[in-house]
Each structure stands twice: as C-alpha cells, then as structure tokens.
PDB file of N, CA, C and O in Angstrom:
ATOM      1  N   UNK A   1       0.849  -1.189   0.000  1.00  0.00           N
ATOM      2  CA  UNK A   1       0.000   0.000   0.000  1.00  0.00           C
ATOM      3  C   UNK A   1       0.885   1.240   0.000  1.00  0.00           C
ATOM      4  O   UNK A   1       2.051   1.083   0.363  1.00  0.00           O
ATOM      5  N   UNK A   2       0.521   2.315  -0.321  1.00  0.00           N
ATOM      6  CA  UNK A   2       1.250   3.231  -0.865  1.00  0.00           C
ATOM      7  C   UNK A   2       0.199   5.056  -0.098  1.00  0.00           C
ATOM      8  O   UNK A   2      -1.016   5.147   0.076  1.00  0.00           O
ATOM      9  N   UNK A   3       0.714   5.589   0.030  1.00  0.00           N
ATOM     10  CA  UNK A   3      -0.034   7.011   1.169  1.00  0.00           C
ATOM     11  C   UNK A   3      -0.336   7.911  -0.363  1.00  0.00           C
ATOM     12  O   UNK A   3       0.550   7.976  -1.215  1.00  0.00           O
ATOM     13  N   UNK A   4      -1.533   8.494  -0.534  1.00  0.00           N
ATOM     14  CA  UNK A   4      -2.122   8.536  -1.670  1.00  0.00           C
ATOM     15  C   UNK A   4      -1.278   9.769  -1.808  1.00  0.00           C
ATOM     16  O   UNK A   4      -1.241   9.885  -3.033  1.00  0.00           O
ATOM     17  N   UNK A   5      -0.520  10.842  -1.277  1.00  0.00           N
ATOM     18  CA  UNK A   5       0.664  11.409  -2.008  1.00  0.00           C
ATOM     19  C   UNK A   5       2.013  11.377  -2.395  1.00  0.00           C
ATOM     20  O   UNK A   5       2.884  12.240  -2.504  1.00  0.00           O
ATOM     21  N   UNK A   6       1.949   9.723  -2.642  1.00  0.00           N
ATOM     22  CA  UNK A   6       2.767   9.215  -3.257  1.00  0.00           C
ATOM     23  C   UNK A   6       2.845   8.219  -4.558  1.00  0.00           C
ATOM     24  O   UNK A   6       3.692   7.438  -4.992  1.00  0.00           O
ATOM     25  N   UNK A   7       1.305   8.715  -5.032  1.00  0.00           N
ATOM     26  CA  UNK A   7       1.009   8.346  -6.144  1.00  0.00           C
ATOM     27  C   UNK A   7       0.697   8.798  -7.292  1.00  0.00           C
ATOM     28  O   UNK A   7      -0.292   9.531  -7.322  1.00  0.00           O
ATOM     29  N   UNK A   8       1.625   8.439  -8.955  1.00  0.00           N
ATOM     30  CA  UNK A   8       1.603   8.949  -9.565  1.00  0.00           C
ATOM     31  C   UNK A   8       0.267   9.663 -10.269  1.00  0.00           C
ATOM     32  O   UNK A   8      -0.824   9.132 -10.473  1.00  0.00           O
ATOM     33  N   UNK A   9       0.655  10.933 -10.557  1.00  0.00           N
ATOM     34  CA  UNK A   9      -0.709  11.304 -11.627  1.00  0.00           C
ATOM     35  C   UNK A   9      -1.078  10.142 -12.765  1.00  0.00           C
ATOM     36  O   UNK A   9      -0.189   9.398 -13.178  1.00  0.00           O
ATOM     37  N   UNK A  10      -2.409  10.041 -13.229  1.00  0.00           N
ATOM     38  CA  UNK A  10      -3.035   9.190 -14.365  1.00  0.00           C
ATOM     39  C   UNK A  10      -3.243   7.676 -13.654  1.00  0.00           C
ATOM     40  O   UNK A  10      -3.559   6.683 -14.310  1.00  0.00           O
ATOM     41  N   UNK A  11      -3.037   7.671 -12.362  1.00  0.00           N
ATOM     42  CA  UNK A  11      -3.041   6.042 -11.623  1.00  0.00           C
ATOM     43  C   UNK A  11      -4.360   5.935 -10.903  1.00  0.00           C
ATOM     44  O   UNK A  11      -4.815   6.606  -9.977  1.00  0.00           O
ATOM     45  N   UNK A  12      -4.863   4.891 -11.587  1.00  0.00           N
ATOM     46  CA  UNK A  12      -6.023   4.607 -11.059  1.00  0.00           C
ATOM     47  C   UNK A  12      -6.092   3.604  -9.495  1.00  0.00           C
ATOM     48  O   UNK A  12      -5.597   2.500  -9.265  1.00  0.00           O
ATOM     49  N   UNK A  13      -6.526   4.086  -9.026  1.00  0.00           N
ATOM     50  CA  UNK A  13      -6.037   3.197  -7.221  1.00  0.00           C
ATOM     51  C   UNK A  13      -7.359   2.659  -6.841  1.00  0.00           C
ATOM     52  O   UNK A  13      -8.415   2.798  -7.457  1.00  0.00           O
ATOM     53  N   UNK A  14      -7.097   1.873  -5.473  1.00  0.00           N
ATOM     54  CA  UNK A  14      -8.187   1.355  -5.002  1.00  0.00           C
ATOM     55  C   UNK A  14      -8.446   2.386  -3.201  1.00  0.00           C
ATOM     56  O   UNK A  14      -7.255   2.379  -2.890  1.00  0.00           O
ATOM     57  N   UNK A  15      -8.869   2.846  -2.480  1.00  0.00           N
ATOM     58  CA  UNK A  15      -8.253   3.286  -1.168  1.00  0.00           C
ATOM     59  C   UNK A  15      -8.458   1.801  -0.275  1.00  0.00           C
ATOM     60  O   UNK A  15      -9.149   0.859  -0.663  1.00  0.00           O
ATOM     61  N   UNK A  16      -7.849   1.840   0.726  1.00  0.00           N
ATOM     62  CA  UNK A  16      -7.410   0.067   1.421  1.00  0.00           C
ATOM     63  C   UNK A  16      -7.887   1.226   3.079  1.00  0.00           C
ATOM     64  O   UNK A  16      -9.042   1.233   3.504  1.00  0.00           O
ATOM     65  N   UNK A  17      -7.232   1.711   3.464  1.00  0.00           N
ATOM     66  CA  UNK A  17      -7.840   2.205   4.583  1.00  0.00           C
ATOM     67  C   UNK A  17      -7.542   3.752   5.069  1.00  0.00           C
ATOM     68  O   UNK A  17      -6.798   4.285   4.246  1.00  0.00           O
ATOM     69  N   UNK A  18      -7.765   4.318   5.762  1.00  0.00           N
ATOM     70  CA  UNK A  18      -7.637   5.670   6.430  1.00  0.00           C
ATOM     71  C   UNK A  18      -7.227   5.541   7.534  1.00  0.00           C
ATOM     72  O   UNK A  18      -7.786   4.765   8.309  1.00  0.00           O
ATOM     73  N   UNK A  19      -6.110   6.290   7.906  1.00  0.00           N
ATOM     74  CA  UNK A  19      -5.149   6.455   9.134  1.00  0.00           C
ATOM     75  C   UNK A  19      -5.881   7.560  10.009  1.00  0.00           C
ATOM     76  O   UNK A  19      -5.307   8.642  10.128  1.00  0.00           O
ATOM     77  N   UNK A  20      -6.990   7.384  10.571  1.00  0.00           N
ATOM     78  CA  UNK A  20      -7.726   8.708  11.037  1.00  0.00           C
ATOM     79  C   UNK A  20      -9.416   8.221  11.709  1.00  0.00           C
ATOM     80  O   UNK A  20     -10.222   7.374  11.325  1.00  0.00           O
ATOM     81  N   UNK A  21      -9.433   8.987  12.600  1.00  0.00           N
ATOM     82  CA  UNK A  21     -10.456   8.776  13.162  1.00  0.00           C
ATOM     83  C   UNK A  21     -12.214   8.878  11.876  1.00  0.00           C
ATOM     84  O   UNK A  21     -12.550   8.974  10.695  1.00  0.00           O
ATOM     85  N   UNK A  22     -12.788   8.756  13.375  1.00  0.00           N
ATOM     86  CA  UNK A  22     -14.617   8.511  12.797  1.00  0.00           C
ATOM     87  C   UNK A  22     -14.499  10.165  11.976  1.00  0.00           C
ATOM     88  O   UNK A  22     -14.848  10.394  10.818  1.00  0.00           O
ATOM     89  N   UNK A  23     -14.071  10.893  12.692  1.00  0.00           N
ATOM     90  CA  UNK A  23     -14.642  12.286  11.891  1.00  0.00           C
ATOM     91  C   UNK A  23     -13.990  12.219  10.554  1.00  0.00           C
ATOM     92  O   UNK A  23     -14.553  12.182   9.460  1.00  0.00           O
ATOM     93  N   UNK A  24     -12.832  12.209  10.789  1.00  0.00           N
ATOM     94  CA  UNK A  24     -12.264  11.829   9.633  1.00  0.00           C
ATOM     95  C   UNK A  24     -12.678  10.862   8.292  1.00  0.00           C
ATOM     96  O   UNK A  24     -12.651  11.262   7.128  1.00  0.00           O
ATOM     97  N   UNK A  25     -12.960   9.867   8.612  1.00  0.00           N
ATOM     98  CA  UNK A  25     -13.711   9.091   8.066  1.00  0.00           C
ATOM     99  C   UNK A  25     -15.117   9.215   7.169  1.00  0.00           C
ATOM    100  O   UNK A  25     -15.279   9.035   5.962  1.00  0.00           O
ATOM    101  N   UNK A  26     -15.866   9.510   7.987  1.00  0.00           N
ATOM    102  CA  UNK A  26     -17.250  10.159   8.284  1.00  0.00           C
ATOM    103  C   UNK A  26     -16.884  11.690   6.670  1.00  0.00           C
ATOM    104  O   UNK A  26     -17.387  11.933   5.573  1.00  0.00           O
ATOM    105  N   UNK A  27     -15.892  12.209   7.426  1.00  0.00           N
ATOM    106  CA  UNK A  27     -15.969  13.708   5.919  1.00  0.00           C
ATOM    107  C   UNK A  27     -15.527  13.310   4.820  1.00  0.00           C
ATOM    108  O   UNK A  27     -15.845  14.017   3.863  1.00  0.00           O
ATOM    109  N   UNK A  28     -14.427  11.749   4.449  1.00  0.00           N
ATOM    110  CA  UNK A  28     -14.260  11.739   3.547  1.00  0.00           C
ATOM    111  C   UNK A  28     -15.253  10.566   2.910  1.00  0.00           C
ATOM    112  O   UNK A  28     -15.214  10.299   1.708  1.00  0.00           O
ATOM    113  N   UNK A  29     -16.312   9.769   4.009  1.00  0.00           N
ATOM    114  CA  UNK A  29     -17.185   9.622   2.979  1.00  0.00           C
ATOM    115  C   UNK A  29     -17.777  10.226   2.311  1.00  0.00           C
ATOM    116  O   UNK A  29     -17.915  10.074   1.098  1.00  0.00           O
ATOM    117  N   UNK A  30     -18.332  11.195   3.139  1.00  0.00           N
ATOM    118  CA  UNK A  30     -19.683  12.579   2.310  1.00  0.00           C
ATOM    119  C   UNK A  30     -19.165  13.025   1.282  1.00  0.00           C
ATOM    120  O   UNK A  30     -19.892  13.649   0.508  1.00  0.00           O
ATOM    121  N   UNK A  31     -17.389  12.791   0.881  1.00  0.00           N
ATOM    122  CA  UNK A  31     -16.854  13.276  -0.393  1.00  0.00           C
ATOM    123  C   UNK A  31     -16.688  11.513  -1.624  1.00  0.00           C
ATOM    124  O   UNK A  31     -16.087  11.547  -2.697  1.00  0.00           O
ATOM    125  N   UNK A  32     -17.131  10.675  -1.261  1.00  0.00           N
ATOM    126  CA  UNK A  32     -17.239   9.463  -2.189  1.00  0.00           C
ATOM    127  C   UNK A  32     -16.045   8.748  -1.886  1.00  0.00           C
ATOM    128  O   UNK A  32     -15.748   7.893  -2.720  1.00  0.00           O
ATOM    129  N   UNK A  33     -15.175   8.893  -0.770  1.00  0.00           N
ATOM    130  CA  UNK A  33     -13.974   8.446  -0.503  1.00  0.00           C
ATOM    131  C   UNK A  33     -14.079   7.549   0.502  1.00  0.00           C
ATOM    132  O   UNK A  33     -13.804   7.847   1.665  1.00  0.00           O
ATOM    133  N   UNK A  34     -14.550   6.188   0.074  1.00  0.00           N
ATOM    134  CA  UNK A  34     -14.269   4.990   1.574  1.00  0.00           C
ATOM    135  C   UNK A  34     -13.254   3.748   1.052  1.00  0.00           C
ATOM    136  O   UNK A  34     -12.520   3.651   0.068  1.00  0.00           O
ATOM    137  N   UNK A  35     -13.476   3.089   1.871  1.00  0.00           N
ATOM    138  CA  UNK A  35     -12.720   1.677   1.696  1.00  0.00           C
ATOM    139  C   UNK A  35     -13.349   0.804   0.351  1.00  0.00           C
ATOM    140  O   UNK A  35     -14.525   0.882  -0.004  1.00  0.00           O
ATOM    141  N   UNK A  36     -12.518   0.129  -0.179  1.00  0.00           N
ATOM    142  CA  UNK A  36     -12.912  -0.616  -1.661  1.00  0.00           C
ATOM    143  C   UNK A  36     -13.489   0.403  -2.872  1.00  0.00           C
ATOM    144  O   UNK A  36     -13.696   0.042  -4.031  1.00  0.00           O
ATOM    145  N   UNK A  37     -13.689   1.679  -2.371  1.00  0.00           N
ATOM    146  CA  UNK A  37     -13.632   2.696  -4.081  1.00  0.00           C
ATOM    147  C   UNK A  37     -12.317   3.114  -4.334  1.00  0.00           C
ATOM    148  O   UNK A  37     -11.338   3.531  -3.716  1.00  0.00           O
ATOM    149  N   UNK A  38     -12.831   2.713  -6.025  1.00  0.00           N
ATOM    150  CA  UNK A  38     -11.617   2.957  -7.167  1.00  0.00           C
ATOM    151  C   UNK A  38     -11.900   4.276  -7.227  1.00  0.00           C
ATOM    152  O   UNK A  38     -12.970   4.883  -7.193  1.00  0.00           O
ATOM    153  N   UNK A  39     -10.445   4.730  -7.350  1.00  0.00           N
ATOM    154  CA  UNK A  39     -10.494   6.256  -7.640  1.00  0.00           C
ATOM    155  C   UNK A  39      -9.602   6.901  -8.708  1.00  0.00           C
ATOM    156  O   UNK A  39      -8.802   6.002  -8.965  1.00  0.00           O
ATOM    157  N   UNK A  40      -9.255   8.088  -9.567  1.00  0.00           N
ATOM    158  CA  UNK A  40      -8.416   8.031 -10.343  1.00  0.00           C
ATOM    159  C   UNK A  40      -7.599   9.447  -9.880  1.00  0.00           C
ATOM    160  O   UNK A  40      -8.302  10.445  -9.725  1.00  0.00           O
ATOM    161  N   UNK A  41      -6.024   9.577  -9.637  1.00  0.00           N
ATOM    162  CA  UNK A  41      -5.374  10.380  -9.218  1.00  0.00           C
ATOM    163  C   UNK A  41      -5.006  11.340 -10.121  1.00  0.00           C
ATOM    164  O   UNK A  41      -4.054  11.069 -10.852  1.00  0.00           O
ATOM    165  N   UNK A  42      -5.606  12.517 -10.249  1.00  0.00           N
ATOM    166  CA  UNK A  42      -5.631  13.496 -11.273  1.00  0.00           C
ATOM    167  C   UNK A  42      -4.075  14.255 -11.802  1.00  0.00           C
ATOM    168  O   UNK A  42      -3.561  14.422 -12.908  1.00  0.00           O
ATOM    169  N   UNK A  43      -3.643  14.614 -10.303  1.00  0.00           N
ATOM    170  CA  UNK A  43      -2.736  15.879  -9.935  1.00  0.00           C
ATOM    171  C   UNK A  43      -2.108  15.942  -8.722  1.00  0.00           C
ATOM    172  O   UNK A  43      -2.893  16.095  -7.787  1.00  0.00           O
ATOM    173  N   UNK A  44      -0.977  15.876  -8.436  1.00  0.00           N
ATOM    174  CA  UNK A  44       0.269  16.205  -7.296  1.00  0.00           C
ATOM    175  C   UNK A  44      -0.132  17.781  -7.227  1.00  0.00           C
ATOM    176  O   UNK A  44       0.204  18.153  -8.351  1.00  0.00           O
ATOM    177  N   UNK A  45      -0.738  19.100  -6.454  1.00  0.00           N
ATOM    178  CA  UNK A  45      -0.939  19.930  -7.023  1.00  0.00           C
ATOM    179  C   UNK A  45       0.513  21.034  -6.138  1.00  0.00           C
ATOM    180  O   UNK A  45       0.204  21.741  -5.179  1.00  0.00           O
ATOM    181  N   UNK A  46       1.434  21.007  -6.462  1.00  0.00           N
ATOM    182  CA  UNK A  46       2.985  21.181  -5.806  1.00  0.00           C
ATOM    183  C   UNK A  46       3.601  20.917  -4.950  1.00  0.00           C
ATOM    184  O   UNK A  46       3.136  19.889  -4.457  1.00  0.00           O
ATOM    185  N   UNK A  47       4.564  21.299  -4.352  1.00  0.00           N
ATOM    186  CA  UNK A  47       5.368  20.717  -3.153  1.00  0.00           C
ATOM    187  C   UNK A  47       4.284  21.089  -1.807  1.00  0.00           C
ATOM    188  O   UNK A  47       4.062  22.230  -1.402  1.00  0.00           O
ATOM    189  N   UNK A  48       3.740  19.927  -1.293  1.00  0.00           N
ATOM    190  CA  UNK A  48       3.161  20.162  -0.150  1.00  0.00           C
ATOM    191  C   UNK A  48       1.402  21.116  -0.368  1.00  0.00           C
ATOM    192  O   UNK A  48       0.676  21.635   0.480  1.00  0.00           O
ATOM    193  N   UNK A  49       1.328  21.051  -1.150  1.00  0.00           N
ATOM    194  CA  UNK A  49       0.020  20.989  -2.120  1.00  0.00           C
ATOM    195  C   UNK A  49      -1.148  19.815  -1.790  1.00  0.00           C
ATOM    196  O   UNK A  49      -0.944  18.787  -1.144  1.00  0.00           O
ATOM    197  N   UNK A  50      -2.000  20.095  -2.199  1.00  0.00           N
ATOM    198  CA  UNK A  50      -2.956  19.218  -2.630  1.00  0.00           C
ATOM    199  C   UNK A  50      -3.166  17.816  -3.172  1.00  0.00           C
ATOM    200  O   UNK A  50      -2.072  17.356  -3.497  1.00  0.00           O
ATOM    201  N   UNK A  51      -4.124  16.992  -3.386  1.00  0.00           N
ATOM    202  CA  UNK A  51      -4.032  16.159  -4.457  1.00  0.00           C
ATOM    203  C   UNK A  51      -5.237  16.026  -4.867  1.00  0.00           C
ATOM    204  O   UNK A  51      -6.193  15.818  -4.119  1.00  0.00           O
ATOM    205  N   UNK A  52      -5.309  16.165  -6.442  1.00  0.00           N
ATOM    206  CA  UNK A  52      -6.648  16.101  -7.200  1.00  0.00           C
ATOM    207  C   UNK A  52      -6.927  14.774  -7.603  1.00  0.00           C
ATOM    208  O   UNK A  52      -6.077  13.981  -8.009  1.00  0.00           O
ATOM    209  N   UNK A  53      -7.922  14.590  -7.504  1.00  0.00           N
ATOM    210  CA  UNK A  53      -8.767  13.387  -7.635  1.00  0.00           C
ATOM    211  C   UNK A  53     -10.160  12.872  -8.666  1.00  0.00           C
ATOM    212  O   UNK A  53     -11.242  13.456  -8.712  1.00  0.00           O
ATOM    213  N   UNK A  54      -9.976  12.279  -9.038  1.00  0.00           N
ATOM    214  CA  UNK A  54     -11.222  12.116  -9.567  1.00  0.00           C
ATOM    215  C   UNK A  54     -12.255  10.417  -9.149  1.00  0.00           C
ATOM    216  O   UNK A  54     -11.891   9.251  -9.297  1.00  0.00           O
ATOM    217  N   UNK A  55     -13.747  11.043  -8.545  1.00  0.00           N
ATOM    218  CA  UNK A  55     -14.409  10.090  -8.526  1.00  0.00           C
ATOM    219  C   UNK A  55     -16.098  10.472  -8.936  1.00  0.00           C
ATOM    220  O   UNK A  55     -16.959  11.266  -8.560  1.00  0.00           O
ATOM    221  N   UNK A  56     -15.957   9.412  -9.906  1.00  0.00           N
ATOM    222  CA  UNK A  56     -17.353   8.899 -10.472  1.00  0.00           C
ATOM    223  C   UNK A  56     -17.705  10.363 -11.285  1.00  0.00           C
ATOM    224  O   UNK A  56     -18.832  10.818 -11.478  1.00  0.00           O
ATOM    225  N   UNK A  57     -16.642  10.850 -11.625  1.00  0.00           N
ATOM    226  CA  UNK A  57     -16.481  12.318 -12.747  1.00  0.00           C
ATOM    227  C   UNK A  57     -16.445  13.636 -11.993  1.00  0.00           C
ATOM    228  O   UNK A  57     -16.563  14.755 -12.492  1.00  0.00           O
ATOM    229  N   UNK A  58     -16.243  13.294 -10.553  1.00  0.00           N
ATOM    230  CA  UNK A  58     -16.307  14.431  -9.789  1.00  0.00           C
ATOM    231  C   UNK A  58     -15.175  14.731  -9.258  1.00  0.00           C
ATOM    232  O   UNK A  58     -14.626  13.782  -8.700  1.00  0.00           O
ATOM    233  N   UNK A  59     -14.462  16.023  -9.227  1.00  0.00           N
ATOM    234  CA  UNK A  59     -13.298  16.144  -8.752  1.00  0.00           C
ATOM    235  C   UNK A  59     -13.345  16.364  -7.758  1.00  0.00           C
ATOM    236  O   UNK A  59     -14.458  16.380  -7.232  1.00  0.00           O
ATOM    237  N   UNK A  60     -11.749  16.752  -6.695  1.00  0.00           N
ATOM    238  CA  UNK A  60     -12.070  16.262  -5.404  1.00  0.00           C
ATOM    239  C   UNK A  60     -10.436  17.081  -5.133  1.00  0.00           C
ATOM    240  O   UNK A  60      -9.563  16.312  -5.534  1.00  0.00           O
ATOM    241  N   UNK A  61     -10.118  17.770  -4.842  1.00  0.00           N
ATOM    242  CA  UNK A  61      -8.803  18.144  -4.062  1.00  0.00           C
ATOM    243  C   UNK A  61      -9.169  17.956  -2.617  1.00  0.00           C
ATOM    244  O   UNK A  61     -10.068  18.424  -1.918  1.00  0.00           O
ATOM    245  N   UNK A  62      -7.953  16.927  -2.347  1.00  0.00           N
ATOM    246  CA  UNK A  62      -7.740  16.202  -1.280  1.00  0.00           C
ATOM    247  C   UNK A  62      -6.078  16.914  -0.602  1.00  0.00           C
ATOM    248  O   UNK A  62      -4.921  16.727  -0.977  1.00  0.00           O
ATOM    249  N   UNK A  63      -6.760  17.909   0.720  1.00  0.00           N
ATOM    250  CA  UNK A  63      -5.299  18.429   1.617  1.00  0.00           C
ATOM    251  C   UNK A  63      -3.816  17.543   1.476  1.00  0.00           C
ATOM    252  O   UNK A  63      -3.855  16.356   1.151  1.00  0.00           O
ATOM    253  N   UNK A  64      -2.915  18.029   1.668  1.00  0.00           N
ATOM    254  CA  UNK A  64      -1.824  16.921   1.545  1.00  0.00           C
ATOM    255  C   UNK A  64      -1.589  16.433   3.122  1.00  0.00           C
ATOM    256  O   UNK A  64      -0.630  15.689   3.327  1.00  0.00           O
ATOM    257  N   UNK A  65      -2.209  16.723   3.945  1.00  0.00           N
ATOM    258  CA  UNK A  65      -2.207  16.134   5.350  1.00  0.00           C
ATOM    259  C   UNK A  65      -3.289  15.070   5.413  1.00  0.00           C
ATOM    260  O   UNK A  65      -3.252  13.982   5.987  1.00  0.00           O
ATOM    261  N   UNK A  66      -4.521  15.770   4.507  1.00  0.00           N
ATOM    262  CA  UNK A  66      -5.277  14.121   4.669  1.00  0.00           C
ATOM    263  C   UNK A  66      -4.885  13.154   4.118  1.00  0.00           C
ATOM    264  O   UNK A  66      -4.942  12.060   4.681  1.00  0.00           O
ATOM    265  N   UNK A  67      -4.246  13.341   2.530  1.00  0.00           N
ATOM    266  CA  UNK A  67      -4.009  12.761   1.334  1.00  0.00           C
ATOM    267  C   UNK A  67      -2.904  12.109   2.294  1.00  0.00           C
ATOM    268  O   UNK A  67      -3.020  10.888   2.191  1.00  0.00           O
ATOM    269  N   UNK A  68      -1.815  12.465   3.242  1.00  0.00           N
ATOM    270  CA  UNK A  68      -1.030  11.430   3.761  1.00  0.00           C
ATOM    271  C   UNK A  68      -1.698  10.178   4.742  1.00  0.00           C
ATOM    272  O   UNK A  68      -0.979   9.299   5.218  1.00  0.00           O
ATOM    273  N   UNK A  69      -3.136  10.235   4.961  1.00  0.00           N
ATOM    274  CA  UNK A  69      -3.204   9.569   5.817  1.00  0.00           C
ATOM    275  C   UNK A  69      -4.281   8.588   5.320  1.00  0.00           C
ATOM    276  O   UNK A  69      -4.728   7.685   6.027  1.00  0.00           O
ATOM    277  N   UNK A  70      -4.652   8.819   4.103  1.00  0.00           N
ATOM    278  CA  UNK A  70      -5.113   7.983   2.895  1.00  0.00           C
ATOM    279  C   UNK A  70      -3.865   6.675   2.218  1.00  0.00           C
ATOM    280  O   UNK A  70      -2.854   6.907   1.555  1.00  0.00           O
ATOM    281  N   UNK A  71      -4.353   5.441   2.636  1.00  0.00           N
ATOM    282  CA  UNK A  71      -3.493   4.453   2.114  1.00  0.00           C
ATOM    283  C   UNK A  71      -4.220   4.244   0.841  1.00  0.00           C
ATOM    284  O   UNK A  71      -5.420   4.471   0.687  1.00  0.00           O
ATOM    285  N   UNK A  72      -3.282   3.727  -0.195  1.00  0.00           N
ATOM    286  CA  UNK A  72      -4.189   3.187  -1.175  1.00  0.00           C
ATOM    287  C   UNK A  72      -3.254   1.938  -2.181  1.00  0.00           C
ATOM    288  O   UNK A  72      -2.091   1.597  -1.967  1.00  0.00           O
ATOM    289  N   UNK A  73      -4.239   1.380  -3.386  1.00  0.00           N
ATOM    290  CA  UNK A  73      -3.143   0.211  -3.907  1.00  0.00           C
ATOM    291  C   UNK A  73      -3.550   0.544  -5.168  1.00  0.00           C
ATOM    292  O   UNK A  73      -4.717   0.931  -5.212  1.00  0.00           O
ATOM    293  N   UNK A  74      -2.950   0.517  -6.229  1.00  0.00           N
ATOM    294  CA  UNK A  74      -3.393   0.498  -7.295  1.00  0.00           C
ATOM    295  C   UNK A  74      -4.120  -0.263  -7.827  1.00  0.00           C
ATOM    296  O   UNK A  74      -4.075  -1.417  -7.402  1.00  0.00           O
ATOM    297  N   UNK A  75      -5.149   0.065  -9.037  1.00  0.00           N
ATOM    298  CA  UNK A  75      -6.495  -0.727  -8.927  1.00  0.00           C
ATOM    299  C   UNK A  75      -5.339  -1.236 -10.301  1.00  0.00           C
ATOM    300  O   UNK A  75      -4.447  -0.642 -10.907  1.00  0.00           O
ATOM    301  N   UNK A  76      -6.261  -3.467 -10.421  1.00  0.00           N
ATOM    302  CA  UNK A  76      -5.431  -3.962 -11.157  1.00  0.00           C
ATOM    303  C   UNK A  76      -6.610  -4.145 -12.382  1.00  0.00           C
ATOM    304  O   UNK A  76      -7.812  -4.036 -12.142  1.00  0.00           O
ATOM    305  N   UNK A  77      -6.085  -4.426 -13.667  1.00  0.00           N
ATOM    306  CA  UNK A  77      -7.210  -4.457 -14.604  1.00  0.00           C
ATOM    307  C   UNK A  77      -7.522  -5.908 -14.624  1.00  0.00           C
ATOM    308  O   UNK A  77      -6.753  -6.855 -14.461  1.00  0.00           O
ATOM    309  N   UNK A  78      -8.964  -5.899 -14.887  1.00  0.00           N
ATOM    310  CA  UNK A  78      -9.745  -7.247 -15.021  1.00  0.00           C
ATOM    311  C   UNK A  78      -9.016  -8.464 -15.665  1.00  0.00           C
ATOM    312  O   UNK A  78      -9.069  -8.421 -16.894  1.00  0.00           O
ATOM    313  N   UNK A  79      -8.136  -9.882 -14.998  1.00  0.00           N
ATOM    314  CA  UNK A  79      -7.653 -10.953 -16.108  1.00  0.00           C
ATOM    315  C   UNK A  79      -8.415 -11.181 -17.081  1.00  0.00           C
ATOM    316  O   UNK A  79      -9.613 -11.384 -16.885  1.00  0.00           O
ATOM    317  N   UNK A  80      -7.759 -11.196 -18.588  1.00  0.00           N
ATOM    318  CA  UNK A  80      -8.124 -11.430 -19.450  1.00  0.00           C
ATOM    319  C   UNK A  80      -8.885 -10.583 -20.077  1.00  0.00           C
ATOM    320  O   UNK A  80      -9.632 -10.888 -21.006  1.00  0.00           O
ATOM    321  N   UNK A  81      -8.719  -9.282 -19.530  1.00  0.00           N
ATOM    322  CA  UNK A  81      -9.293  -7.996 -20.522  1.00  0.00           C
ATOM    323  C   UNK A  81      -8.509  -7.724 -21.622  1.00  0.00           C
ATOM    324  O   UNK A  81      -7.405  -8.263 -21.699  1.00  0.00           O
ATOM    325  N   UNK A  82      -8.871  -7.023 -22.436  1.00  0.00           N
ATOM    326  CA  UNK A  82      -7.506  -6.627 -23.568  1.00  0.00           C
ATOM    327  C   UNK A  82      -7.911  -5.361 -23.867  1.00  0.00           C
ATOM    328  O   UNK A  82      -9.077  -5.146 -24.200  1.00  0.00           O
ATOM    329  N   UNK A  83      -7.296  -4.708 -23.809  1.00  0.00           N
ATOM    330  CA  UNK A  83      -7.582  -3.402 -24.147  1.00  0.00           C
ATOM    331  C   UNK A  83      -6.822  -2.321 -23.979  1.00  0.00           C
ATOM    332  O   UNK A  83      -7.230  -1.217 -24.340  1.00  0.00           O
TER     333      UNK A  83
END
C-alpha cells in the first residue's frame, strides 16, 4: 500500500484504509472516498500541495495532510481484458 501522495498522476487506485479517526472518516465519505472505491489520481498539485482526484467524474482536491493519511493500492485491470 502506498499514502495517496505518493502516487503517480493518471493512476487509477483502489483506497485500502484511512489512518484517522470517525470524523475523519465520516468527511471523507460525504466526499465518495471509503474503503474498496476505485479512484483516479488526477494531480500532485505542488510541493506540499494538494491532491486532485477524480471520482465517479467528480473532482475532489484532497489536503496533503489528509491525502497522507489515505493508504491506497493500485487498482489492477480485469484478467483477461484486452484493451
């Protein structure tokens, strides 16, 4: 698992868990952000910046203090897809 600001732009991830309490939790559901959603990592947005996000076509800048406490894995493509 990998702390979601340490993941490249254009990488589509899975999030695995949150290093952070219920509140915590709790705000980044109300933003489409829980455990087992795929998400796609837009933008590093500079040193100690942001990170842009995209879910379900909605963008999402994510603090770089939360974004550190966001684990995530990269999402793998379906066996035997081709494409």
């Amino acid at each position: 698992m990998h702390k979601l600001t340490d993941v490249q732009p254009g990488t589509s991830v899975i999030l695995k868990e949150v290093l952070g309490g219920k509140r915590l939790q709790k705000r980044l559901i109300g933003h489409g952000l829980f455990e087992g959603r795929a998400f796609l990592v837009l933008e590093r947005l500079g040193q100690g910046g942001p990170v842009l996000v995209e879910i379900e076509g909605s963008k999402l800048a994510v603090g770089r203090g939360i974004a550190e406490k966001i684990l995530v894995q990269p999402e793998e493509s379906p066996v035997g897809l081709i494409g």
